[in-house]
TORDRENLO-312441 format. One record per residue (C-alpha): residue number from 1; x, y, z. Coordinates in Angstrom, 2 decimals, decimal comma. Example, Ala and Ser with C-alpha at 12.3 -4.5 7.8 and 13.67 -1.06 7.14 Angstrom:
TORDRENLO-312441
seq: 1 | x: 12,30 | y: -4,50 | z: 7,80 .
seq: 2 | x: 13,67 | y: -1,06 | z: 7,14 .
//
This chain:
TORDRENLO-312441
seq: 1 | x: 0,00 | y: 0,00 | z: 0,00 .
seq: 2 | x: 1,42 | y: 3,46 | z: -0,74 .
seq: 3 | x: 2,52 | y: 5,61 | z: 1,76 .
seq: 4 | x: -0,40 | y: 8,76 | z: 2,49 .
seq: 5 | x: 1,57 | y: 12,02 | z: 1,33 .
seq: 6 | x: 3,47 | y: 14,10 | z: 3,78 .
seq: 7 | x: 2,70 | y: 17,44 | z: 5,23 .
seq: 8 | x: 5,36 | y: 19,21 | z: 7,44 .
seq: 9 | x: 4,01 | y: 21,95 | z: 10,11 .
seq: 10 | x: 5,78 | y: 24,13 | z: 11,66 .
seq: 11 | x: 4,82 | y: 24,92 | z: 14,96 .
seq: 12 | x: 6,31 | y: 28,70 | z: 16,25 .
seq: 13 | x: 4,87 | y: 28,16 | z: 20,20 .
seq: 14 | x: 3,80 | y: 25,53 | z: 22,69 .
seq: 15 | x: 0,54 | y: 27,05 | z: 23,40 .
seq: 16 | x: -0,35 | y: 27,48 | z: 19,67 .
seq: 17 | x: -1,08 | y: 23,88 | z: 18,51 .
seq: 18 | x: -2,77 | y: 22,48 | z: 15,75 .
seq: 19 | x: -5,60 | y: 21,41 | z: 17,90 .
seq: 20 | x: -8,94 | y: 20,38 | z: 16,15 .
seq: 21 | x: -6,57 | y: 20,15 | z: 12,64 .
seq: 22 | x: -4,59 | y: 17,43 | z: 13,84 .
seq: 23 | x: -7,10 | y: 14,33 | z: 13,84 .
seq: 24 | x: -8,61 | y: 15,91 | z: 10,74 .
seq: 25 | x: -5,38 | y: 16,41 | z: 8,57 .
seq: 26 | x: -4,57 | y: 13,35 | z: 9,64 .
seq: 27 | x: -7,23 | y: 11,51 | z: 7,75 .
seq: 28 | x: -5,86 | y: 12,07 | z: 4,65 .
seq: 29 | x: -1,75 | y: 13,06 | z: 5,06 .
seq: 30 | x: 0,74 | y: 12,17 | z: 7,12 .
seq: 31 | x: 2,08 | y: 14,87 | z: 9,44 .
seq: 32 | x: 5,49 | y: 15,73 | z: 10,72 .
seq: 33 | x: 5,48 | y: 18,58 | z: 13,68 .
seq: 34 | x: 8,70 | y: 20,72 | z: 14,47 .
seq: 35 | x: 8,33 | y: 22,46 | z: 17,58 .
seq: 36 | x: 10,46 | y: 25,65 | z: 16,35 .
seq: 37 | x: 11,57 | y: 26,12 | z: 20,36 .
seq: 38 | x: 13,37 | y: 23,15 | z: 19,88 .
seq: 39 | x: 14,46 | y: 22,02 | z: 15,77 .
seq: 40 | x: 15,76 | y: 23,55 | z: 13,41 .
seq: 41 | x: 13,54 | y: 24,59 | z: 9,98 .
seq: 42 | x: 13,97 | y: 21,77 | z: 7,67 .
seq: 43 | x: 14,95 | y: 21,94 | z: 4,60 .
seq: 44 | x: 13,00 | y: 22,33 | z: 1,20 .
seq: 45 | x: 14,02 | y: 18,62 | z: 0,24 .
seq: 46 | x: 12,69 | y: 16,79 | z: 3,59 .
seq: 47 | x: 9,19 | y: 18,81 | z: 3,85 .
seq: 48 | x: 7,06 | y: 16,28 | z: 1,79 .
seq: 49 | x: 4,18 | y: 17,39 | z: -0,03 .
seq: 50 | x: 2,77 | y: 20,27 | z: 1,94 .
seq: 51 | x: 3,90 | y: 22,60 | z: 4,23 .
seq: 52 | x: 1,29 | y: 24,29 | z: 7,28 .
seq: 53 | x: 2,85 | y: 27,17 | z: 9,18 .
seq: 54 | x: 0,81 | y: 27,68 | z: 12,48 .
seq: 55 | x: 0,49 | y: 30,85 | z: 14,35 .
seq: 56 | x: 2,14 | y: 32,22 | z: 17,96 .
seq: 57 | x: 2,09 | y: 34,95 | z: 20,21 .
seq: 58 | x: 5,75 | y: 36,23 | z: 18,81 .
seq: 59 | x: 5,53 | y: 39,16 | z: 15,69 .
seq: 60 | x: 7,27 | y: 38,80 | z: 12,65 .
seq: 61 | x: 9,90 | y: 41,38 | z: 13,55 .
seq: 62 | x: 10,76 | y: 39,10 | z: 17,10 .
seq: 63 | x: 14,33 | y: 38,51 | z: 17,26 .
seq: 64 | x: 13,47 | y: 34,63 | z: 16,63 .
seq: 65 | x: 16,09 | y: 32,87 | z: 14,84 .
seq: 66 | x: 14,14 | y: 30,92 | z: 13,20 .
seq: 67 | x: 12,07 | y: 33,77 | z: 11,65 .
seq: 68 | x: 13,97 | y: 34,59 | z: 8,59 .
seq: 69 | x: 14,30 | y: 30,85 | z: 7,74 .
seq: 70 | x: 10,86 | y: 29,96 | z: 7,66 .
seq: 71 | x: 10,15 | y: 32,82 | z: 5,25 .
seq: 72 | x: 13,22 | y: 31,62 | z: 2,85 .
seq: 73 | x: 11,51 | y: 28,14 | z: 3,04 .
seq: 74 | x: 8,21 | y: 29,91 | z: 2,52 .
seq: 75 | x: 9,33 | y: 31,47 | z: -0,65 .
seq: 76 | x: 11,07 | y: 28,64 | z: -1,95 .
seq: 77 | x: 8,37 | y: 26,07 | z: -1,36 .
seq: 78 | x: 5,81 | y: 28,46 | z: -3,55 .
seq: 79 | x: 8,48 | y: 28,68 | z: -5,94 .
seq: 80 | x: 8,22 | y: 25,16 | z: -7,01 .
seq: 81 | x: 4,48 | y: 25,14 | z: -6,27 .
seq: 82 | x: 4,56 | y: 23,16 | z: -2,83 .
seq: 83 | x: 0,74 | y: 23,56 | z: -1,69 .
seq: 84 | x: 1,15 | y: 26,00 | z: 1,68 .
seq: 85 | x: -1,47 | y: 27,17 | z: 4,57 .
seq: 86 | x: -0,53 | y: 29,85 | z: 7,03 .
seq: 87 | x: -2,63 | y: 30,12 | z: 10,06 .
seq: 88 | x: -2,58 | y: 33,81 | z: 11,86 .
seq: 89 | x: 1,59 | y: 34,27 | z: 12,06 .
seq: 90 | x: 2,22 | y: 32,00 | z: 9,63 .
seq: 91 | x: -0,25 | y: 33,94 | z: 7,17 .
seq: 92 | x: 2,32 | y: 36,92 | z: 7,95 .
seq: 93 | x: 5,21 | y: 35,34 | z: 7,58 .
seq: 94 | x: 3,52 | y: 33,88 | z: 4,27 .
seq: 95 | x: 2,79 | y: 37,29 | z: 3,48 .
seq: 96 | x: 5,95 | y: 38,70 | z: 4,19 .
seq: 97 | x: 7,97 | y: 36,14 | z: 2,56 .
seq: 98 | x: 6,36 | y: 36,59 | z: -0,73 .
seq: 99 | x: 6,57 | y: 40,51 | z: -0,58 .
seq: 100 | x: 3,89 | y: 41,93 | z: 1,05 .
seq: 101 | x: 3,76 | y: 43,94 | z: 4,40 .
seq: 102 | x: 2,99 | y: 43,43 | z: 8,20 .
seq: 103 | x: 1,37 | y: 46,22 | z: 10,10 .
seq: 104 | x: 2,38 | y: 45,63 | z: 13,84 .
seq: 105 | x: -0,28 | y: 46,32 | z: 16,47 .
seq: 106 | x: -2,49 | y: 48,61 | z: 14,56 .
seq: 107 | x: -5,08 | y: 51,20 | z: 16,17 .
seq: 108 | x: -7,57 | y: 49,00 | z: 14,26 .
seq: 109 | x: -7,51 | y: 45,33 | z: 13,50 .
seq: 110 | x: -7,04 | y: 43,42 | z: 16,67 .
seq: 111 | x: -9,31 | y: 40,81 | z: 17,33 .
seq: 112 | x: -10,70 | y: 38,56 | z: 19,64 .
seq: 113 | x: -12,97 | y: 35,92 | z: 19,45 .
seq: 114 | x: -15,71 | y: 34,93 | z: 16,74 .
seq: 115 | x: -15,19 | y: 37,36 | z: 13,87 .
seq: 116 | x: -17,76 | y: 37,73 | z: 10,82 .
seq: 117 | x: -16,08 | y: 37,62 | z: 7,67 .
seq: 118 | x: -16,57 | y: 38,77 | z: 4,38 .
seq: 119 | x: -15,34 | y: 36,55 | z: 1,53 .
seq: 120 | x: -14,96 | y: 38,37 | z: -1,56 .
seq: 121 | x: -15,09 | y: 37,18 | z: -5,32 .
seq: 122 | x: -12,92 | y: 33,77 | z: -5,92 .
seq: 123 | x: -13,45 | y: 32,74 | z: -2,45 .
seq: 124 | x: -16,32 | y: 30,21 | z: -3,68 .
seq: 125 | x: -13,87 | y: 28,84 | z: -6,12 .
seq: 126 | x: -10,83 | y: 28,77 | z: -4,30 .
seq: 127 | x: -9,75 | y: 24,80 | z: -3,62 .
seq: 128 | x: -9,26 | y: 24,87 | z: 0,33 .
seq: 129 | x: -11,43 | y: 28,11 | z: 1,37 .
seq: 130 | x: -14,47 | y: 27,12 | z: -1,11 .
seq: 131 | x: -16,87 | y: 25,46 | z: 1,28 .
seq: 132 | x: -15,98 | y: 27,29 | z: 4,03 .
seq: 133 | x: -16,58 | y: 31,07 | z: 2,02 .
seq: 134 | x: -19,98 | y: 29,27 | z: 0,90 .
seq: 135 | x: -20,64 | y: 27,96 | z: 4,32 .
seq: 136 | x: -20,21 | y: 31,51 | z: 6,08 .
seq: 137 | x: -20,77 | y: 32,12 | z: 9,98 .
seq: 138 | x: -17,50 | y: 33,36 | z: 12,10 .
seq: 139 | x: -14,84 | y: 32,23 | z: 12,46 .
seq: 140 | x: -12,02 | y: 32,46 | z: 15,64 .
seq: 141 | x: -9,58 | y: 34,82 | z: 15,79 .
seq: 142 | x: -6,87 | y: 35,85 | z: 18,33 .
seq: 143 | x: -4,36 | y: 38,78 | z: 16,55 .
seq: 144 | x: -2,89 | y: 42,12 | z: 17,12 .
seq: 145 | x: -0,78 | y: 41,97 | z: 14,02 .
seq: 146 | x: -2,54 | y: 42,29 | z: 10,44 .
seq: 147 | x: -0,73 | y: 41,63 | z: 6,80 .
seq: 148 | x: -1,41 | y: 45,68 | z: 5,87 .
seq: 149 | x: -0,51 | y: 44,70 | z: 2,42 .
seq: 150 | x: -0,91 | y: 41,59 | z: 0,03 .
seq: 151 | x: 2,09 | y: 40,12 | z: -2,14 .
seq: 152 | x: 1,89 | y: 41,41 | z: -5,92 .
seq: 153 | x: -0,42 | y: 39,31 | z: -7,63 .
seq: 154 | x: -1,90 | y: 37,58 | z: -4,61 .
seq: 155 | x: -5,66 | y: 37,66 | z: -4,44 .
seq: 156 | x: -7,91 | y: 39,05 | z: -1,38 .
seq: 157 | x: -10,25 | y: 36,28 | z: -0,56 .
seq: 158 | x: -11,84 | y: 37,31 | z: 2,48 .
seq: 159 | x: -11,85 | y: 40,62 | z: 4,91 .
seq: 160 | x: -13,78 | y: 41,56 | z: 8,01 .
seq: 161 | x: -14,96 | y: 45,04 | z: 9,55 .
seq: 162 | x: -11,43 | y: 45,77 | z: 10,94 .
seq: 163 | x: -9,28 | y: 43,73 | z: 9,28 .
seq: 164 | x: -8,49 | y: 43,46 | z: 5,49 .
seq: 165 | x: -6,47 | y: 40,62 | z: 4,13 .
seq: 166 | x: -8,29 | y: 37,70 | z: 6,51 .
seq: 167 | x: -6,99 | y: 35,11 | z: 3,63 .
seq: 168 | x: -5,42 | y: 35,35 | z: 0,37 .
seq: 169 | x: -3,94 | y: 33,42 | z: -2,25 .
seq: 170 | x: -0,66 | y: 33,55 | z: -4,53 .
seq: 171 | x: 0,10 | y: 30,47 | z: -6,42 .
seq: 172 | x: -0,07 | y: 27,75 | z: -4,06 .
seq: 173 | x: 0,02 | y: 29,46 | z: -0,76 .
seq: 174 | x: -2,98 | y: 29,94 | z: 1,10 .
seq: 175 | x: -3,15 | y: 32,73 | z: 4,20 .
seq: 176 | x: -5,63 | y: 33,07 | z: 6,74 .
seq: 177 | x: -5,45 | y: 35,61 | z: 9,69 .
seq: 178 | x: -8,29 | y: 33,55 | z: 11,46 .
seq: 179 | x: -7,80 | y: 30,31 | z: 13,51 .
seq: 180 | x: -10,06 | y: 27,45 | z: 11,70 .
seq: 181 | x: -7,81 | y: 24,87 | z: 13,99 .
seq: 182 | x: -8,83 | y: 26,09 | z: 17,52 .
seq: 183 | x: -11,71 | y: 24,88 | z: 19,62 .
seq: 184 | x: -13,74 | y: 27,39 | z: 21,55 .
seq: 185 | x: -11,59 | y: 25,54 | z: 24,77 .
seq: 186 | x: -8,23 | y: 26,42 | z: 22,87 .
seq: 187 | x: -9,89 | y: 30,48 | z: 22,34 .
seq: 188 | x: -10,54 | y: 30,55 | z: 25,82 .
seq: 189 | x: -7,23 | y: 29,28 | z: 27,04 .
seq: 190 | x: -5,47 | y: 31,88 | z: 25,03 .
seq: 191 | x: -8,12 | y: 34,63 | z: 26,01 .
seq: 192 | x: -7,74 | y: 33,98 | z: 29,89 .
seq: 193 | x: -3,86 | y: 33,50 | z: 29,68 .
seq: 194 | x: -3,39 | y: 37,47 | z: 27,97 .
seq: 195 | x: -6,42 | y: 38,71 | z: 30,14 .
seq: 196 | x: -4,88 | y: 37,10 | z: 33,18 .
seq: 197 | x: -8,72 | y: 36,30 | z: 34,30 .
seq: 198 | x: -10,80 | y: 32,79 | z: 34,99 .
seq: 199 | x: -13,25 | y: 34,24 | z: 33,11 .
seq: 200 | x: -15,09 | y: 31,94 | z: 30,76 .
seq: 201 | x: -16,57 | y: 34,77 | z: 28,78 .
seq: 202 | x: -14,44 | y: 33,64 | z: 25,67 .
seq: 203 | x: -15,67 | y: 29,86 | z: 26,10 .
seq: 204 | x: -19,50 | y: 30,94 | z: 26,41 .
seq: 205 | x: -18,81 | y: 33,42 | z: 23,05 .
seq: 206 | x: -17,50 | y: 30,51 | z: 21,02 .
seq: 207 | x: -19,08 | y: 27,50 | z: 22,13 .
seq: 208 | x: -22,48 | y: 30,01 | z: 20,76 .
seq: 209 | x: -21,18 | y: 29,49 | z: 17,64 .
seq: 210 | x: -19,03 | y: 26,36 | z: 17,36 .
seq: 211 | x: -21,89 | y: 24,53 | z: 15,54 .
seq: 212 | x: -21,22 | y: 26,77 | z: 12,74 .
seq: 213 | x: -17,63 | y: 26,95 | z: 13,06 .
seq: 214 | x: -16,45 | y: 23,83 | z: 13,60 .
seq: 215 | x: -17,83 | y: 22,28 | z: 10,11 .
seq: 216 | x: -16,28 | y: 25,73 | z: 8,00 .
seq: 217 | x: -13,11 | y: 24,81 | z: 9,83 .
seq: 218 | x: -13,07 | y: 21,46 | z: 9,25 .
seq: 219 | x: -13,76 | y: 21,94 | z: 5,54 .
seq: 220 | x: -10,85 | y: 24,10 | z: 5,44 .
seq: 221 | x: -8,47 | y: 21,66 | z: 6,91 .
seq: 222 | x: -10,28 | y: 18,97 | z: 4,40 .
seq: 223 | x: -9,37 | y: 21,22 | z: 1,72 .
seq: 224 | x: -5,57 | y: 21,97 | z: 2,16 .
seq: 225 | x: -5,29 | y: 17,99 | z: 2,13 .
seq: 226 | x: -7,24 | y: 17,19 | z: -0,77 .
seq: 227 | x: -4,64 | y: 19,83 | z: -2,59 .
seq: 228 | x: -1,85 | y: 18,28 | z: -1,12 .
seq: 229 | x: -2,85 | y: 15,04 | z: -2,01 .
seq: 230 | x: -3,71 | y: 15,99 | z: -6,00 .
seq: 231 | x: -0,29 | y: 17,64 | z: -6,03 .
seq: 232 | x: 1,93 | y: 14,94 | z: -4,39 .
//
């Protein structure tokens, strides 16, 4: 029996998993996690067949060694047409990588919990967003950082009332500022550890929603693999 293709993620913090995605990528790829704490980025030639960049509390200007590297392997993954998914960082780093700008810590754009969004034209079409831009509802988001500009030539596929840029696409990469991996437990973990509070207003907020987000999120995870499988 052949092997199920390979997806390498790169994983920036602890608290910052893959969550919900991993039992769902995992249905169709393989999956090889580098805790970037601890390994070094791989190289180009021992990623596999896809490459997922996952999100963490650090900017893109931190003083990270590891930062610079994952944009060169970034760049030269989308060169050769490796299918790529950024989640919240590693949408910026995508972003960055490929040309385009980071605002840090705007007056406007920060968000918290379930966001609205508004997917604009090619959204429908678009191979791992589709069913989740036709799907609609919120989605989770946890982000002080926005990508203020786009790569030339990407494409805008989704925005929301503060924040432009909530996805994109150039070529094979695939950026989305949201969080389509975390669980409404995950958003209130990260909500209660910046907010220093036992709170469980975060948990109430998205577990309102999860019956809508969970299925958009799960489509989009369904839909990164189903591209990395066609192209492996």
């Amino acid at each position: 029996m052949a092997k199920k293709p390979r997806i390498t993620v790169l994983q920036p913090e602890a608290d910052v998993p893959l969550e919900r995605f991993d039992a769902w990528l995992r249905e169709d790829v393989r999956l090889t996690v580098i805790d970037l704490a601890t390994k070094d980025v791989p190289n180009l030639e021992t990623i596999g067949d896809g490459l997922l960049v996952l999100g963490g509390r650090m900017s893109v200007e931190s003083d990270h060694r590891w930062i610079s590297q994952v944009e060169d392997l970034i760049a030269d993954a989308h060169a050769i047409d490796v299918p790529i998914l950024g989640i919240c960082l590693g949408h910026q780093l995508a972003a960055r990588a490929l040309g385009g700008t980071v605002a840090l810590a705007p007056d406007e754009g920060s968000e918290e919990g379930p966001v609205e969004l508004e997917w604009l034209a090619g959204a429908v079409d678009d191979p791992v967003l589709g069913e989740a831009a036709r799907h609609g509802g919120p989605m989770p988001a946890s982000h002080h950082d926005v990508v203020s500009e786009l790569p030339e030539g990407a494409v805008e596929l989704a925005r929301s009332s503060t924040c432009p840029n909530q996805a994109f696409r150039l070529g094979s990469v695939v950026g989305v500022q949201f969080h389509p991996e975390a669980s409404p437990e995950l958003m209130q973990y990260w909500w209660a550890q910046e907010h220093k509070s036992r709170a469980t207003t975060m948990l109430d907020r998205m577990r309102a929603v999860d019956h809508l987000v969970e299925p958009a999120s799960r489509s989009i995870a369904r839909g990164f693999t189903q591209q990395v499988v066609a192209n492996a």
